[in-house]
Every structure is written in structure tokens, then in C-alpha cells.
C-alpha positions as a Markdown table, in Angstrom:
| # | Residue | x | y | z |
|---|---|---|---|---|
| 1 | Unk | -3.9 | -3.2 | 24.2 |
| 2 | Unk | -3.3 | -5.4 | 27.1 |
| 3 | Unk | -7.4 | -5.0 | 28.2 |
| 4 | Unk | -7.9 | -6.6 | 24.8 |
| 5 | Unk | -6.2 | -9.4 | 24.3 |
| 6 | Unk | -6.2 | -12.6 | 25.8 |
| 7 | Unk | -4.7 | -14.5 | 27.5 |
| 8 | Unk | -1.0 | -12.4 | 27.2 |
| 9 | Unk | -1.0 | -10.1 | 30.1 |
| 10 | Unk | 0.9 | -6.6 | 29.4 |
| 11 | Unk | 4.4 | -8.0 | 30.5 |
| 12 | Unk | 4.3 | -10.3 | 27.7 |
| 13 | Unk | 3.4 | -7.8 | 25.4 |
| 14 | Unk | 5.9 | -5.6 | 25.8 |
| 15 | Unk | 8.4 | -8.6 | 26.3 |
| 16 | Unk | 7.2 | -9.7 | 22.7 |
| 17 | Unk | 7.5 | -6.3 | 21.1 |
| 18 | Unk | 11.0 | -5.6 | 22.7 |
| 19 | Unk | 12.5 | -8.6 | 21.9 |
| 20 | Unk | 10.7 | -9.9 | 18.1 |
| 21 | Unk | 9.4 | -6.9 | 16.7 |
| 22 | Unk | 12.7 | -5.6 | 14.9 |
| 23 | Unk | 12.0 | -3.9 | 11.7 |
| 24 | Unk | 14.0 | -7.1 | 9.9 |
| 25 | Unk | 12.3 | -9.9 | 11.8 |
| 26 | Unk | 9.1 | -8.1 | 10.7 |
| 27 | Unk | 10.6 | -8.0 | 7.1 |
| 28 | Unk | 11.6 | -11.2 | 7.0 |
| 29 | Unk | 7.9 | -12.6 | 8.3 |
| 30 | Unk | 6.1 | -9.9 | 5.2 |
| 31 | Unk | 8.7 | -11.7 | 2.7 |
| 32 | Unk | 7.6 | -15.5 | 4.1 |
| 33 | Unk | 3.7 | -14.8 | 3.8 |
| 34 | Unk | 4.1 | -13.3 | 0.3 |
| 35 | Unk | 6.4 | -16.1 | -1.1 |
| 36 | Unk | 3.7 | -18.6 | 0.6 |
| 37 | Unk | 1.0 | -16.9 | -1.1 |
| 38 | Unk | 2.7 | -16.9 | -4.4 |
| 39 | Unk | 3.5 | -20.3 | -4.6 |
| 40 | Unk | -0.5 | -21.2 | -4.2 |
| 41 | Unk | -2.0 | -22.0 | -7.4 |
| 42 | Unk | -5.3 | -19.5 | -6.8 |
| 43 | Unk | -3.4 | -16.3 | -7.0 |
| 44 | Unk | -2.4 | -16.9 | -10.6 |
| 45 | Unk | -5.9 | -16.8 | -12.3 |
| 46 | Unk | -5.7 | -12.9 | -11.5 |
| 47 | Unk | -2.4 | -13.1 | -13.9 |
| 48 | Unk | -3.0 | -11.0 | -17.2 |
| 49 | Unk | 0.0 | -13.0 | -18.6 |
| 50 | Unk | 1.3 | -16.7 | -16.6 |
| 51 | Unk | 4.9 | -15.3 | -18.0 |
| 52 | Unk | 4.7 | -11.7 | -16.9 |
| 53 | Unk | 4.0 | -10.3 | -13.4 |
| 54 | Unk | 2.3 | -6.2 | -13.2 |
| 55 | Unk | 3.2 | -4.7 | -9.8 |
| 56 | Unk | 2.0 | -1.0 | -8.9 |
| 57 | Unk | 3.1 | 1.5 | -6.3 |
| 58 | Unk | 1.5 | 4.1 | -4.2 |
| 59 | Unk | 2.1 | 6.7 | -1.5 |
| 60 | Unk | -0.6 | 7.1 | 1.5 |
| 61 | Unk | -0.4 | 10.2 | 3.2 |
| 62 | Unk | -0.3 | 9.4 | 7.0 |
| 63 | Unk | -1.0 | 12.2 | 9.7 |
| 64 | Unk | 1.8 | 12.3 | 12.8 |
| 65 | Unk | 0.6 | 13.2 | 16.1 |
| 66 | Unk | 3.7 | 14.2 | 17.2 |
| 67 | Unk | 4.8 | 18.1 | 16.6 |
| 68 | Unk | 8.6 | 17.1 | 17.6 |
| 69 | Unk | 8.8 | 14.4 | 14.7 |
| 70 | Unk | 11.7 | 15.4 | 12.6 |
| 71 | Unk | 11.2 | 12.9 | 9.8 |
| 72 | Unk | 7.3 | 14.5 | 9.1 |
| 73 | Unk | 6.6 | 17.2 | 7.2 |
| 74 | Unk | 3.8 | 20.0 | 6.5 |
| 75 | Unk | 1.9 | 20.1 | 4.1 |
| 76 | Unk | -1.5 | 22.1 | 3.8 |
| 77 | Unk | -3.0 | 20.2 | 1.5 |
| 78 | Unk | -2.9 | 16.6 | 3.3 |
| 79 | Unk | -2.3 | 17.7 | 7.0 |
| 80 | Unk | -3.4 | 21.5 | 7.2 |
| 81 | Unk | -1.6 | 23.0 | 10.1 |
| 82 | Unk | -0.1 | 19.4 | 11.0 |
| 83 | Unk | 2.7 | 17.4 | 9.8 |
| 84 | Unk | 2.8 | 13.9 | 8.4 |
| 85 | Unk | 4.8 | 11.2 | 6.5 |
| 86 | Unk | 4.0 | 8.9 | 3.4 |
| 87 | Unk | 3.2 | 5.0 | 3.5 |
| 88 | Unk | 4.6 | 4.0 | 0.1 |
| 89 | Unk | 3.3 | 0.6 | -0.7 |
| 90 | Unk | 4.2 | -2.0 | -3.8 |
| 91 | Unk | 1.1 | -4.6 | -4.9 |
| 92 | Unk | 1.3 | -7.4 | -7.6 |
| 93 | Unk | -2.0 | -8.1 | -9.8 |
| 94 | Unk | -2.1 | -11.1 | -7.3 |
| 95 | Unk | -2.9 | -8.7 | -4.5 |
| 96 | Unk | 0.0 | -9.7 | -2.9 |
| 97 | Unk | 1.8 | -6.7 | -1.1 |
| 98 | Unk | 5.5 | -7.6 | -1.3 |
| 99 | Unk | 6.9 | -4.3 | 0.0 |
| 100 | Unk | 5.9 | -1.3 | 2.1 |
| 101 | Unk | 8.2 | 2.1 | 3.7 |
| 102 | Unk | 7.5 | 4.9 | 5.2 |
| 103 | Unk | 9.1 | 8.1 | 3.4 |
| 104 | Unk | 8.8 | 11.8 | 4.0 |
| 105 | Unk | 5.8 | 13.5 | 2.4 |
| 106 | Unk | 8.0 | 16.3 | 0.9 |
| 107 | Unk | 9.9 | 13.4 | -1.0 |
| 108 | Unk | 8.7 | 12.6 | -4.5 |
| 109 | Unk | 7.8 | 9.0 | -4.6 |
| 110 | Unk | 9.7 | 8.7 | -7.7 |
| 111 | Unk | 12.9 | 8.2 | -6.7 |
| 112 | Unk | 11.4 | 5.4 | -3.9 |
| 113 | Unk | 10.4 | 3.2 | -6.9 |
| 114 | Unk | 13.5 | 1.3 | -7.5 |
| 115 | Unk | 13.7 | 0.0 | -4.0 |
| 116 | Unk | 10.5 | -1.8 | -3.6 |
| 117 | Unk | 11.2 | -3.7 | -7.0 |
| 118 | Unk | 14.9 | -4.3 | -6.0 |
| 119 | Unk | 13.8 | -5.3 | -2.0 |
| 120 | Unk | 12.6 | -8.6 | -2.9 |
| 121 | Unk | 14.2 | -10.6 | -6.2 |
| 122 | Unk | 11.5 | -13.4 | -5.8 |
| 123 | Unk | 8.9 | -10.7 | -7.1 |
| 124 | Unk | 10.3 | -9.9 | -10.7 |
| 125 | Unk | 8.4 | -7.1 | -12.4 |
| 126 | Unk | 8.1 | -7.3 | -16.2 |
| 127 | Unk | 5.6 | -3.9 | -16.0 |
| 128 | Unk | 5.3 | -1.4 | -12.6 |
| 129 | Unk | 2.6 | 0.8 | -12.8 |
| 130 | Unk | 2.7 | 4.3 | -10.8 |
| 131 | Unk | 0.3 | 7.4 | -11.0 |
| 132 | Unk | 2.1 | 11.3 | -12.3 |
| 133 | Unk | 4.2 | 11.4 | -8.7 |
| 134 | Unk | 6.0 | 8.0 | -9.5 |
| 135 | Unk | 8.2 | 9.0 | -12.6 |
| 136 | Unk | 10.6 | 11.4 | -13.6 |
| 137 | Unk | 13.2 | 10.9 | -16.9 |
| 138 | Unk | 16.1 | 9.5 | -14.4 |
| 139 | Unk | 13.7 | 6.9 | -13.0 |
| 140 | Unk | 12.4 | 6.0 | -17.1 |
| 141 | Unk | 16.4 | 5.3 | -17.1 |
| 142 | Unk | 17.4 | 3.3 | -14.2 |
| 143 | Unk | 14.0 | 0.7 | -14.6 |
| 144 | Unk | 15.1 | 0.6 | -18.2 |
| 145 | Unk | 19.0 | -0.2 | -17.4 |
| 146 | Unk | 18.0 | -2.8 | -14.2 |
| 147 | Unk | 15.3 | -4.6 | -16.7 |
| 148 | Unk | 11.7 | -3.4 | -15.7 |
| 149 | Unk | 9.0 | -2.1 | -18.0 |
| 150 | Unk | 8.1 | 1.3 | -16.3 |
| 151 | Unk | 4.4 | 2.3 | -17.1 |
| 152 | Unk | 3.6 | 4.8 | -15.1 |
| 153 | Unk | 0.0 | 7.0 | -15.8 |
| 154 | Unk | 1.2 | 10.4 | -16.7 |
| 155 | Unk | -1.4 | 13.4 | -16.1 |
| 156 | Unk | -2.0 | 15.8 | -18.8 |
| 157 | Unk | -0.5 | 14.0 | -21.4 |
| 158 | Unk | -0.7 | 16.8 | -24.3 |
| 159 | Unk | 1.9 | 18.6 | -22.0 |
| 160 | Unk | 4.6 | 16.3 | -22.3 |
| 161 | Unk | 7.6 | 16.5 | -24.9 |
| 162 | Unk | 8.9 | 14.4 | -26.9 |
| 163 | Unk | 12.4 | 14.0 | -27.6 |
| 164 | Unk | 14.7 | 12.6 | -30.6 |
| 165 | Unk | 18.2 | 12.3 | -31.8 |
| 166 | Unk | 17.9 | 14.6 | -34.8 |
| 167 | Unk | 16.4 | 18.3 | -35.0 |
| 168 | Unk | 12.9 | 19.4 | -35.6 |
| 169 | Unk | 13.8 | 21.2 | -39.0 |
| 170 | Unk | 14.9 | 17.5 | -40.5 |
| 171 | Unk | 11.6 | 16.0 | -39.4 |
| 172 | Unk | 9.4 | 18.7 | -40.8 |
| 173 | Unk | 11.2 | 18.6 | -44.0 |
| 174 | Unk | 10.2 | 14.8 | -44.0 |
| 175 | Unk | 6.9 | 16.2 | -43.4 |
| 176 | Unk | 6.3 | 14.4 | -40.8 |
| 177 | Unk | 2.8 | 14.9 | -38.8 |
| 178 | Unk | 4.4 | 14.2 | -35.3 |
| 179 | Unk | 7.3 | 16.2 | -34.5 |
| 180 | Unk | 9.4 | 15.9 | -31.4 |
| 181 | Unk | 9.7 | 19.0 | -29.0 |
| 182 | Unk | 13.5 | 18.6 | -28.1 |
| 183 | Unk | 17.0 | 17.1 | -28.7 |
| 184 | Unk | 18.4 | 14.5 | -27.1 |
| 185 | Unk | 22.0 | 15.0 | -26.3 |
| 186 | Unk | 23.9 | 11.8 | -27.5 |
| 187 | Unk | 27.4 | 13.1 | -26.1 |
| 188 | Unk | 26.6 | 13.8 | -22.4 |
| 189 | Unk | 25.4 | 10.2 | -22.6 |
| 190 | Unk | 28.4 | 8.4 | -24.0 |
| 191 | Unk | 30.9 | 10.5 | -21.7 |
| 192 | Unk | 29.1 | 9.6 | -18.6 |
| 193 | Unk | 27.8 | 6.3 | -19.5 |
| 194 | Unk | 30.8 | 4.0 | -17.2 |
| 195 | Unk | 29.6 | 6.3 | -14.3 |
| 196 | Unk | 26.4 | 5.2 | -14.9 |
| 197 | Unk | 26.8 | 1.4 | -15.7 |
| 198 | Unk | 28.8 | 1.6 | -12.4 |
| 199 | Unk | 25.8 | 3.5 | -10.7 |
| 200 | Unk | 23.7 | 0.3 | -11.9 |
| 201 | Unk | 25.9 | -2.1 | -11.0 |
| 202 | Unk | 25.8 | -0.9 | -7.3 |
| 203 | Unk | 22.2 | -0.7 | -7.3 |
| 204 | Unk | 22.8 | -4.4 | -8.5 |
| 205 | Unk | 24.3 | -5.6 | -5.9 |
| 206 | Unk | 22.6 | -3.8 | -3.0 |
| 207 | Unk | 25.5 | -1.5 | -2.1 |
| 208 | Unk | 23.1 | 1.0 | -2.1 |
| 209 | Unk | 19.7 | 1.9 | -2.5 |
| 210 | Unk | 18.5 | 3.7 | -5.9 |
| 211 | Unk | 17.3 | 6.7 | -3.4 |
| 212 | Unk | 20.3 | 7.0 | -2.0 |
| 213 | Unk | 22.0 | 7.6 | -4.9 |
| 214 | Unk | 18.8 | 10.2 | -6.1 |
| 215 | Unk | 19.2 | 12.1 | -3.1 |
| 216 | Unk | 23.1 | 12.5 | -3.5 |
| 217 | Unk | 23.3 | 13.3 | -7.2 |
| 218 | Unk | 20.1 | 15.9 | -6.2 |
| 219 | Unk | 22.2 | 17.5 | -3.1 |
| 220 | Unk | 24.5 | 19.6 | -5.6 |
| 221 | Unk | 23.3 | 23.1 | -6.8 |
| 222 | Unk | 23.6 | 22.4 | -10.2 |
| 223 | Unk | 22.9 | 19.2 | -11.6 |
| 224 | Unk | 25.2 | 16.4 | -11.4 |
| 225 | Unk | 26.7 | 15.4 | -14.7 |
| 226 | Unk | 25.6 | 11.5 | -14.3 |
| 227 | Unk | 22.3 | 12.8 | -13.3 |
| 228 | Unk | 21.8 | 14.9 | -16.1 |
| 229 | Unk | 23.3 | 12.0 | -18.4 |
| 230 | Unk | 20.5 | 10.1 | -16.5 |
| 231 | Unk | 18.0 | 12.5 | -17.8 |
| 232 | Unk | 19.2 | 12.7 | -21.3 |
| 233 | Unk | 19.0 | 8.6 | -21.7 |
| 234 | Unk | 15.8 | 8.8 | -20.2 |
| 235 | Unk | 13.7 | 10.9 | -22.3 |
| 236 | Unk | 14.6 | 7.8 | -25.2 |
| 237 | Unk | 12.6 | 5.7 | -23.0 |
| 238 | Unk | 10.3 | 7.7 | -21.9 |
| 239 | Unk | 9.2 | 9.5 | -25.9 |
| 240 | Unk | 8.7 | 6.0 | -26.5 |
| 241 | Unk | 6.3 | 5.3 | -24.0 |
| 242 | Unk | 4.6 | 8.0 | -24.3 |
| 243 | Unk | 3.7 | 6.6 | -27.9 |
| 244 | Unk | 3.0 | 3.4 | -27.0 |
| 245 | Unk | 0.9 | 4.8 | -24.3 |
| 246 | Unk | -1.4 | 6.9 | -26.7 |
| 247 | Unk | -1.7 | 4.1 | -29.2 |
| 248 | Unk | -2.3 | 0.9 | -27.0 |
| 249 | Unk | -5.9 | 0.6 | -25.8 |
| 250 | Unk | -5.0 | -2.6 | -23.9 |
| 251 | Unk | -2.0 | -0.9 | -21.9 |
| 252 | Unk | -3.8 | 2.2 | -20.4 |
| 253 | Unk | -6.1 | -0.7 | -19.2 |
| 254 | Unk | -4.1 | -2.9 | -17.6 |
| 255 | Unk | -2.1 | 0.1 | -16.0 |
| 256 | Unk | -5.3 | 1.3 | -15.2 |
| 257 | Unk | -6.4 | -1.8 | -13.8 |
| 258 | Unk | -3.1 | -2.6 | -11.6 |
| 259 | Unk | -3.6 | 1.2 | -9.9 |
| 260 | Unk | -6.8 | 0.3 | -8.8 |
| 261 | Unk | -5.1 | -2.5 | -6.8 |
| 262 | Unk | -3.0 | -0.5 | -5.1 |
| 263 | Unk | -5.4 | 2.2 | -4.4 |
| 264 | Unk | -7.8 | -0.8 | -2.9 |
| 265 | Unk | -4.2 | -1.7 | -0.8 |
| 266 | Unk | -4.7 | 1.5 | 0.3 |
| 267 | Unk | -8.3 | 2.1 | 1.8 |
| 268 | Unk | -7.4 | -1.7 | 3.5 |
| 269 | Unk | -4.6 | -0.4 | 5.0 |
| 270 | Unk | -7.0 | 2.4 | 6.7 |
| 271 | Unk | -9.2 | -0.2 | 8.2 |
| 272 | Unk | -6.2 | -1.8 | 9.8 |
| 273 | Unk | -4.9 | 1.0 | 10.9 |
| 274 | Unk | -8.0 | 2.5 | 12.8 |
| 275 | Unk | -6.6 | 3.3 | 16.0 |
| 276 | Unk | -5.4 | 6.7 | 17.3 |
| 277 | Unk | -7.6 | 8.1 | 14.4 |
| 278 | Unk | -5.7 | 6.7 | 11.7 |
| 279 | Unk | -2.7 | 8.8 | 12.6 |
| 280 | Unk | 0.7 | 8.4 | 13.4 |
| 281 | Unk | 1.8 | 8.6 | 17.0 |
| 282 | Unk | 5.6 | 7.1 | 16.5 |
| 283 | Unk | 8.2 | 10.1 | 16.2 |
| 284 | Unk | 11.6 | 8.4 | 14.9 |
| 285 | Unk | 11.6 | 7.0 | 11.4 |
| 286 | Unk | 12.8 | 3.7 | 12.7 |
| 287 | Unk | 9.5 | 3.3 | 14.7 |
| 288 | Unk | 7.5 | 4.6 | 11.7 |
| 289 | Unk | 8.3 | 1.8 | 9.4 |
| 290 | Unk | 8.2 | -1.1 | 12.2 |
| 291 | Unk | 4.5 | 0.0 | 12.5 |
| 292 | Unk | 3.8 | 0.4 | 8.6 |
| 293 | Unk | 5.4 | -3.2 | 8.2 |
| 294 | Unk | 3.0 | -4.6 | 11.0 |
| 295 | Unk | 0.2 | -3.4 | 9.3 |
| 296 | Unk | 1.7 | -4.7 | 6.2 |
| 297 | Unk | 1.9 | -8.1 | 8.5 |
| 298 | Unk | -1.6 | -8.3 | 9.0 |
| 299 | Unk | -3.1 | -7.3 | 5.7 |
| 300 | Unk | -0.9 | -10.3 | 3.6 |
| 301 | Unk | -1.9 | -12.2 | 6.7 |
| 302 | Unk | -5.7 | -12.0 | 5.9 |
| 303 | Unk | -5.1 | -12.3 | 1.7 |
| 304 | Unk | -3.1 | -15.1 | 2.8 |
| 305 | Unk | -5.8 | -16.6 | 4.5 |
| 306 | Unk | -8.4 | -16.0 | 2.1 |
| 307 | Unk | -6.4 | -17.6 | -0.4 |
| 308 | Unk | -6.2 | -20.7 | 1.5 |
| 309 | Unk | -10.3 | -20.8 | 1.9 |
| 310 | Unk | -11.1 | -19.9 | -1.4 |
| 311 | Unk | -8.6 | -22.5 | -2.5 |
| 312 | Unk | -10.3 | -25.6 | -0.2 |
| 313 | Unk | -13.7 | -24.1 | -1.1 |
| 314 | Unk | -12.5 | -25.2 | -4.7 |
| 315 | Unk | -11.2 | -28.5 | -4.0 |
| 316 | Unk | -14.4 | -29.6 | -1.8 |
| 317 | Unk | -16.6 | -29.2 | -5.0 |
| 318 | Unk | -17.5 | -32.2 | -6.5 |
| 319 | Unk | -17.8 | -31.3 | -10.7 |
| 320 | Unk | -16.0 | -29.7 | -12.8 |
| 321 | Unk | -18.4 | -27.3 | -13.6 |
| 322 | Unk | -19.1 | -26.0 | -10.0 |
| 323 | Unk | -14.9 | -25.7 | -10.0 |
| 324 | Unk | -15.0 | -23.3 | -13.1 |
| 325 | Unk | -18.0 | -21.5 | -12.0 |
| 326 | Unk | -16.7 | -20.9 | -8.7 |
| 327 | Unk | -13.3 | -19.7 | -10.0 |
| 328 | Unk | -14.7 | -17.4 | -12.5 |
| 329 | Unk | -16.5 | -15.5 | -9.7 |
| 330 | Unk | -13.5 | -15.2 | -7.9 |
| 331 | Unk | -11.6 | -14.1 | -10.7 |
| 332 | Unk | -14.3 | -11.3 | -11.4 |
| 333 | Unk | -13.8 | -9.8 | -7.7 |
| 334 | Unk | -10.5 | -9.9 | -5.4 |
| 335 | Unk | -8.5 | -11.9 | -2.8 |
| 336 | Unk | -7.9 | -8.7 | -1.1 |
| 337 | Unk | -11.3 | -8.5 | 1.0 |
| 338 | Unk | -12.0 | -7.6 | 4.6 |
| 339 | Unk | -15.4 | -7.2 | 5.3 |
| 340 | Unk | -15.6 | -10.7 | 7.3 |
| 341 | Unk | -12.6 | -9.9 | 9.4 |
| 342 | Unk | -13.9 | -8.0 | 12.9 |
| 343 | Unk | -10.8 | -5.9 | 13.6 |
| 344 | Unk | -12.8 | -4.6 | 17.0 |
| 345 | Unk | -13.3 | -6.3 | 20.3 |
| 346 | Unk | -11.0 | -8.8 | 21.6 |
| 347 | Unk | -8.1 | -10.5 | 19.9 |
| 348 | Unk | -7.8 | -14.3 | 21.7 |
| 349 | Unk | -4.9 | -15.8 | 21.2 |
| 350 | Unk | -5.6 | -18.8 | 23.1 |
| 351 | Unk | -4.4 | -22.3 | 21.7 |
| 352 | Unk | -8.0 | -23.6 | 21.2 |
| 353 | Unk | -8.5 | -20.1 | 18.9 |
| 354 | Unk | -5.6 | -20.6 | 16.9 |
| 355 | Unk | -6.1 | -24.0 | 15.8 |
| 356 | Unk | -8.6 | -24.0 | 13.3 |
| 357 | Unk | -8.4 | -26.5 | 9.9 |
| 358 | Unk | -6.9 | -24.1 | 7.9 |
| 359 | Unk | -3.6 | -24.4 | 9.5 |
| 360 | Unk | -2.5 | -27.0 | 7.1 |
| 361 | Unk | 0.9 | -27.9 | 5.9 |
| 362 | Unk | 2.5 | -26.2 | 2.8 |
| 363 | Unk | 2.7 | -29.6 | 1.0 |
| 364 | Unk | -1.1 | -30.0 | 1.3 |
| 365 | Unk | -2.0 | -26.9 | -0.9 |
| 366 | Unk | 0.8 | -27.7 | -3.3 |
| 367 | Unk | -1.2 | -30.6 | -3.5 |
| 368 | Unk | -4.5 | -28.8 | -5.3 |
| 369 | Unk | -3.3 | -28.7 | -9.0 |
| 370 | Unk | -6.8 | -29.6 | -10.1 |
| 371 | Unk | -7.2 | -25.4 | -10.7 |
């Protein structure tokens, strides 16, 4: 790294990555470019609703070069005979990536969902989209109970069940065209629900992490009874998706929409991440994330920065028609674009490089309200 990069000789690289590149300093400098970038006026014309916010989330699979890594796993269909880990990323239909971990690729993504909508409370929520791997009924329950609309795209459909609160047998002497494929059991709810209000409450506060708590209640050899309370509460939510899913044209297209985001997120986060072959070569966990939240670092870096020329390419046009125009091209494509960065050669980080005239103050953007 040291051959290409000037003027910071080796020392000072490693100095720099020893002493600054902690995975919360790292963190902290992801949650400062994504507040900045949400607080820009430009980002909000990719808004399907100015009161709402759509996130999505989406695992990566990442090979580890490293056979001694204990927190990788195998898995024939991603890695062959090798072992690797998961990237599991959260976007908002701003393309602004507000939360990023590394998890093991035998993990169901599922139960990670809760903590990238919990990480950061600037980024509220009202609708999180996920593909089949992101849901199960306990998760339908927890996003319900903590206040976020779960719409996740569920494969195969037809194969789901729905459930209600009174048998089959009343229903079909209603003669009723839908019927519902189970019961839900109302008791095992209302015995367990302090345990699970309590469960919410800790999840809250930040006592604990929501898979945390997943990985406990799924340690016993039978099913815990607040997990399978969980369950119970979460097939109400999750029959009435389902519905709303089949009859709402607009929904499956926004959730459609928002995964594409994240799936873009994810071919970016290949072109940052070229070296070593786009594999892994960190073997603790700890090291694992510090790299997946530098990579995070410089992708909201460069969205960040094409935010800010878009936005004075915008203010240095002269009618109001040229603004429009402009802005409806930009809304018809994304912030999240790459192609003009050159992520080869050297990287200068000399004091004539870095000055450039977009490094304005904060107060000047807040400025542009002519959008």
C-alpha cells in the first residue's frame, strides 16, 4: 500500500491504522458522512414519500483466504471447497448506506435485521425491504412491536400459509373463497406477552442486540416458550402482509425497487473492494468488520461527494427550467455511481490534492433551498 500512496511513507500508515482505525472511530465517521448526506436537500427527490423513509437490507457473500478463520464458514454453493463470511449491508431509497456488519454465512440474515435499523435512530424506517433470507415469523413480530413496516419479498408465494384466530370449518361455512391454513394460538401469546414486552424493551434500550437475543432463545433443543409466543404473534402480521402483498401493485414495486438499491450497494462494494481478488484475508471477526466498515467509509464517501456536485451543478444554472430539467435526469438515474472514480494507480494525499472547491462548509449547502 505504502508504493502507492503519497506522500505517507509506510510508518505513518501503519501508525494511522494502529492508532485511528478502531472499529468505533470508523463507525462513528460512516454515521457523520450519512447524517451529512441526509441533511442535503438533493437526496430527497429519490423519496417515494417526504414523510416516509424505505430502507433495504442484503447479505454479500465474501470468500476468506484464511483456512484457520473460525468465524467463516463452508459452503459449496458460494465458496466450493473454501470458507467465507457474509457482508450484510442496510441502504435508504437515498442511496445512503447507514449500516454495514459482517456475519457468518451459515447465519440467516433474518435475525441481523433488527440491528441495522436499531444501530442508527437518525435513520427511522417506516418500510425495510429484504429478499426470502431476511424474514421469518419472529422477525414479522419484533419489527411490528419496535414500529417498522417489514416488507420483505417472499419466494414462492403460493407456499405460504395463512393463519387466523378461528378454525377453517367456521370460515368455510361462511363460504368464504380464501381460507386460512392454520390457527393462531391466542393463549401462548397472552401468557408470554410481559416476557416479550420486556424482550422489546431491552432491545429498546440497547441492552442488547435483537440477535443476541435470537441466538439465545434458538440455543435450546426445543423451542423457547417466548420464542414460540414470538412465532404465534407473528404469523398475525405476517397473513396480513401477505395479503396486502398480493393485492397492492404499488407495494411489490417499491419493494422491488428499494432491493435493487441494495443489490447496486452490492456490485459497488465489489469495485471497492478489488484487491486480494475480492476476498477476505482478515481471520478474527473484529478485523473482518473494521475492513467491511472502511469499505463502507469510502463508498458514502463518493455518494457523499457526488451529492455535493450534482447539488452545485444545480445551483450554477441560471433558469428555472434548466434546474428542473437537470433534476429530473438525476432523479431518473442514481447518486450511487462510480464509473468516474479511478480506484487504481496512486492515491495522493498531498495538501494541494485535497483541497479542491468542493470542500465547502456545511452551512453553504444548507444554503441551496432553491431545489
Amino acid at each position: 500500500m505504502a508504493n502507492v500512496v503519497f506522500p505517507l511513507s509506510e510508518t505513518e500508515l501503519e501508525q494511522t491504522t494502529n492508532w485511528y482505525f478502531s472499529l468505533d472511530n470508523i463507525n462513528k465517521a460512516n454515521d457523520i458522512i450519512a447524517n451529512f448526506t441526509q441533511n442535503l436537500d438533493l437526496p430527497n427527490i429519490y423519496k417515494e414519500h417526504q414523510e416516509k423513509l424505505n430502507t433495504s437490507s442484503d447479505g454479500q457473500r465474501i470468500p476468506v483466504n484464511y483456512p484457520y478463520a473460525l468465524h467463516a464458514s463452508h459452503s459449496a454453493k458460494y465458496f466450493r471447497k473454501g470458507k467465507g463470511v457474509s457482508a450484510y449491508s442496510f441502504i435508504d431509497e437515498r442511496d445512503i448506506l447507514f449500516y454495514s456488519t459482517i456475519i457468518s454465512s451459515a447465519d440467516r440474515e433474518a435475525i441481523h435485521v433488527v440491528d441495522g435499523l436499531m444501530h442508527n435512530e437518525v435513520f427511522h424506517s417506516t418500510r425495510h425491504a429484504t429478499d426470502t433470507h431476511g424474514q421469518t415469523e419472529p422477525v414479522f413480530a419484533l419489527m411490528h412491536l419496535l414500529g417498522f413496516g417489514f416488507a420483505p419479498r417472499i419466494a414462492k408465494l403460493y407456499k405460504q400459509q395463512l393463519y387466523s384466530f378461528k378454525k377453517r370449518k367456521e370460515y368455510e361455512n361462511l363460504d368464504y373463497k380464501l381460507l386460512p391454513d392454520g390457527y393462531i394460538n391466542t393463549k401462548l401469546i397472552e401468557e408470554n406477552w410481559d416476557h416479550i414486552l420486556r424482550l422489546v424493551t431491552s432491545i429498546k434500550l440497547k441492552v442488547c442486540t435483537a440477535s443476541q437475543i435470537f441466538k439465545r432463545l434458538n440455543s435450546y433443543s426445543r423451542q423457547h416458550p417466548v420464542y414460540q409466543a414470538l412465532k404465534e404473534y407473528g404469523k398475525i402480521i405476517k397473513s396480513i402482509y401477505i395479503l396486502q402483498y398480493i393485492d397492492d401493485l404499488e407495494l411489490r414495486q417499491i419493494i422491488q425497487r428499494q432491493l435493487n438499491k441494495v443489490e447496486q450497494a452490492n456490485r459497488f462494494s465489489k469495485v471497492v473492494a478489488f484487491a486480494n481478488g475480492g476476498e477476505m484475508i482478515f481471520p478474527t471477526r473484529q478485523e473482518q468488520r473494521i475492513a467491511e466498515a472502511c469499505k463502507r467509509l469510502i463508498q458514502s464517501a463518493i455518494i457523499c461527494w457526488n451529492y455535493l456536485y450534482l447539488s452545485k451543478k444545480i445551483s450554477s444554472c441560471e433558469e428555472q427550467i434548466q434546474k428542473q430539467e437537470l433534476l429530473q435526469k438525476i432523479k431518473a438515474k442514481s447518486a450511487m455511481a462510480w464509473r468516474h472514480i479511478y480506484f487504481h494507480g496512486l492515491y495522493d494525499f498531498s495538501e494541494e490534492k485535497l483541497s479542491d472547491s468542493y470542500q465547502l462548509k456545511y452551512a453553504q449547502y444548507l444554503s441551496l433551498k432553491t431545489l
